[in-house]
KOLTOR-658138 format. One record per residue (C-alpha): residue number from 1; x, y, z. Coordinates in pm, 1 decimal. Example, Ala and Ser with C-alpha at 12.3 -4.5 7.8 and 13.67 -1.06 7.14 Angstrom:
% residues 2
1, 1230.0, -450.0, 780.0 .
2, 1367.0, -106.0, 714.0 .
***
This chain:
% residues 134
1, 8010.1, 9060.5, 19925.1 .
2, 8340.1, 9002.1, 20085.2 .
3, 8497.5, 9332.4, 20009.4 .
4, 8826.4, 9162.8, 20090.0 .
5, 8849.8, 8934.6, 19829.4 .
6, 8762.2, 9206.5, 19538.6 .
7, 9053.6, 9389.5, 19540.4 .
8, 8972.8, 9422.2, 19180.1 .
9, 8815.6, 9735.9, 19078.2 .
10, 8681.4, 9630.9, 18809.6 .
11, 8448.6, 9444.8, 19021.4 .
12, 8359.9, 9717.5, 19292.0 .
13, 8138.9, 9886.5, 19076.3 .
14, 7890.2, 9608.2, 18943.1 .
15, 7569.0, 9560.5, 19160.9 .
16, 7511.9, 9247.1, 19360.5 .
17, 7366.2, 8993.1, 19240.8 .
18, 7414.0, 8693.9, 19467.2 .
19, 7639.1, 8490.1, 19622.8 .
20, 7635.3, 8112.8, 19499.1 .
21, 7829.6, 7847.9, 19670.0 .
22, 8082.9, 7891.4, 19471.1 .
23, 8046.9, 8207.3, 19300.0 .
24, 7996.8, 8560.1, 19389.8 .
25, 7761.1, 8669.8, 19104.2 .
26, 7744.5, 9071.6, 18972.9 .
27, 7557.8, 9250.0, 18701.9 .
28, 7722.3, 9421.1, 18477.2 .
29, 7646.6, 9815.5, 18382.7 .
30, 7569.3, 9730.9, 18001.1 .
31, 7335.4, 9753.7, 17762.8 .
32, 7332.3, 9364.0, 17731.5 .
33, 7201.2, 9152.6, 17975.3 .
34, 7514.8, 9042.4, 18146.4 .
35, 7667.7, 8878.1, 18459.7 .
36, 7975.2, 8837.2, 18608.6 .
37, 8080.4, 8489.3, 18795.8 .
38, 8344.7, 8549.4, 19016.7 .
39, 8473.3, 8196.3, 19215.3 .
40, 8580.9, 8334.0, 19581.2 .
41, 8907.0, 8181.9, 19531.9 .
42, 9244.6, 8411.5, 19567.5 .
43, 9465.3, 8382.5, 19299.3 .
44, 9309.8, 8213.2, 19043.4 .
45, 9353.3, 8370.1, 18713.3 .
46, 9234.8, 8040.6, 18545.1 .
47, 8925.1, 7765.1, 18560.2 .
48, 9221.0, 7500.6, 18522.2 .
49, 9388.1, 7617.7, 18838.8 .
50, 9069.6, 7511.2, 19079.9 .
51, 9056.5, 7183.4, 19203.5 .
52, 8855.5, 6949.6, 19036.8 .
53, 8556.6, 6985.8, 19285.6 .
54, 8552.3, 7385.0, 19233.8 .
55, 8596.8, 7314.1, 18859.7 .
56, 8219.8, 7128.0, 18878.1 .
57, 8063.7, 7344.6, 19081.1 .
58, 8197.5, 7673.5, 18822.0 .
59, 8035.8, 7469.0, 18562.4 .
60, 7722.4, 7381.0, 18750.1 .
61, 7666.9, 7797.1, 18861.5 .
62, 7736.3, 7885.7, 18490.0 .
63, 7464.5, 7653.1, 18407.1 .
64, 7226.6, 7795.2, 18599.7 .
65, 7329.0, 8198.6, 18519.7 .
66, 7308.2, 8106.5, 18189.7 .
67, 6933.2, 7878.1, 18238.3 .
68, 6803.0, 8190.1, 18410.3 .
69, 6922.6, 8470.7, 18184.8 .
70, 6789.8, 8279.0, 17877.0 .
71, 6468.5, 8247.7, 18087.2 .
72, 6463.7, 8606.6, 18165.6 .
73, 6612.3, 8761.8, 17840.9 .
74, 6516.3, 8564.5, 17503.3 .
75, 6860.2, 8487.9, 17331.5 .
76, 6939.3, 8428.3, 17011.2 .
77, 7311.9, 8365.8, 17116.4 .
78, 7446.7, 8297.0, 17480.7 .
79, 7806.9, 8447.2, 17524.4 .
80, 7997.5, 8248.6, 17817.5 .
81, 8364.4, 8333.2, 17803.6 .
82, 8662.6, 8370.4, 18095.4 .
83, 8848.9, 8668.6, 17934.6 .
84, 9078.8, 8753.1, 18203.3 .
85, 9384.5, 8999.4, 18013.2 .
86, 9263.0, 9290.6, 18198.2 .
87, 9134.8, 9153.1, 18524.6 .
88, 9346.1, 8840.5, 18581.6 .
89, 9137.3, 8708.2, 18878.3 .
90, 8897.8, 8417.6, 18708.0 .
91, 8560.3, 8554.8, 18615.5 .
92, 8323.8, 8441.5, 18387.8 .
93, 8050.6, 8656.8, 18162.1 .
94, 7758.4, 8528.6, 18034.9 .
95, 7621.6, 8771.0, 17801.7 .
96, 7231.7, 8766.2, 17585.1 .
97, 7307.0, 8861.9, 17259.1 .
98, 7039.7, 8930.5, 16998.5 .
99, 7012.1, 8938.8, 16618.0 .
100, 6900.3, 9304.2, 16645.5 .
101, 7122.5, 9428.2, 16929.3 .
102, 7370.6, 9763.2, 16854.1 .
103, 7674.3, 9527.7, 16742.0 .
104, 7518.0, 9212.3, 16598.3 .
105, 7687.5, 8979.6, 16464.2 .
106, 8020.1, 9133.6, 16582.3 .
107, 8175.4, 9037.5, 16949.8 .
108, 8176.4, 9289.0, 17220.5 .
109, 8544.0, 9267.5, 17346.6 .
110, 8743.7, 9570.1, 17257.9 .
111, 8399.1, 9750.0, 17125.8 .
112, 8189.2, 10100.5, 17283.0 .
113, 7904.3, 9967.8, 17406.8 .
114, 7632.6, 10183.0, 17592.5 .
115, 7602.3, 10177.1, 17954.5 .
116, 7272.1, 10123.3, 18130.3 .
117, 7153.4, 10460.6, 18412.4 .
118, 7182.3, 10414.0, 18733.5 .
119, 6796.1, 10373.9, 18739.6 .
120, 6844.3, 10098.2, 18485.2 .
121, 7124.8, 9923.2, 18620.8 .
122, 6883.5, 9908.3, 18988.1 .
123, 6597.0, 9778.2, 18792.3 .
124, 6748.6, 9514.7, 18613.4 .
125, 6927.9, 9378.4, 18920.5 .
126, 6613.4, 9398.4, 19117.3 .
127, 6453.6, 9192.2, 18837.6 .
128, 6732.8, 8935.5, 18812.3 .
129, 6725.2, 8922.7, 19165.2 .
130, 6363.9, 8839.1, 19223.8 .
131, 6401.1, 8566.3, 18953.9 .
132, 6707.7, 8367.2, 19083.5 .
133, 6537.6, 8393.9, 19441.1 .
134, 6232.1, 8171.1, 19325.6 .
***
């Protein structure tokens, strides 16, 4: 991960996921199944500030994060939002939600939600990991 380019630290602490053509891609430390698409583009607080080319290729790596987490973690609703008030530089989550998860029906943004251990957070990246590598 280029450590220059996440000057965010908001970022810093998510694990590694991998690194896309486009995208650097990071786990996030919550209960929900959850990733983080960050383009490797400097001051782009927006997915209608890349160039048309970039734009594609966001949409094309969402695709797939979101194709592999369904895989991975049975859905019954796939969040995919760029929510950048807090951390302006353009991210993207794509979040598993489930009927019976701790804040069905309601959205996460603003909420407590339960972080995974350390042991937790290492497993489920290892597992993502392995997955997105075949």
């Amino acid at each position: 991960m280029n450590e220059n380019f996440f000057l965010w630290d908001a970022f810093k602490s998510k694990e590694l996921i991998t690194e896309l053509s486009l995208c650097t891609v990071l786990l996030e430390d919550k209960e929900f199944p959850w990733l983080l698409l960050i383009p490797r583009r400097p001051n782009i607080r927006q997915m209608n500030q890349l160039g048309p080319e970039d734009r594609h290729m966001l949409m094309d790596e969402i695709t797939a994060a979101s194709n592999l987490m369904e895989q991975l973690f049975p859905t019954d609703m796939l969040n995919v939002a760029a929510i950048g008030n807090k951390t302006p530089q353009l991210h993207v989550h794509v979040i598993c939600r489930h009927k019976n998860d701790s804040l069905w029906p309601e959205v996460i943004w603003g909420r407590e939600i339960k972080k995974l251990s350390p042991e937790e957070l290492l497993d489920r990246a290892k597992f993502i990991r392995e997955a997105w590598n075949n």
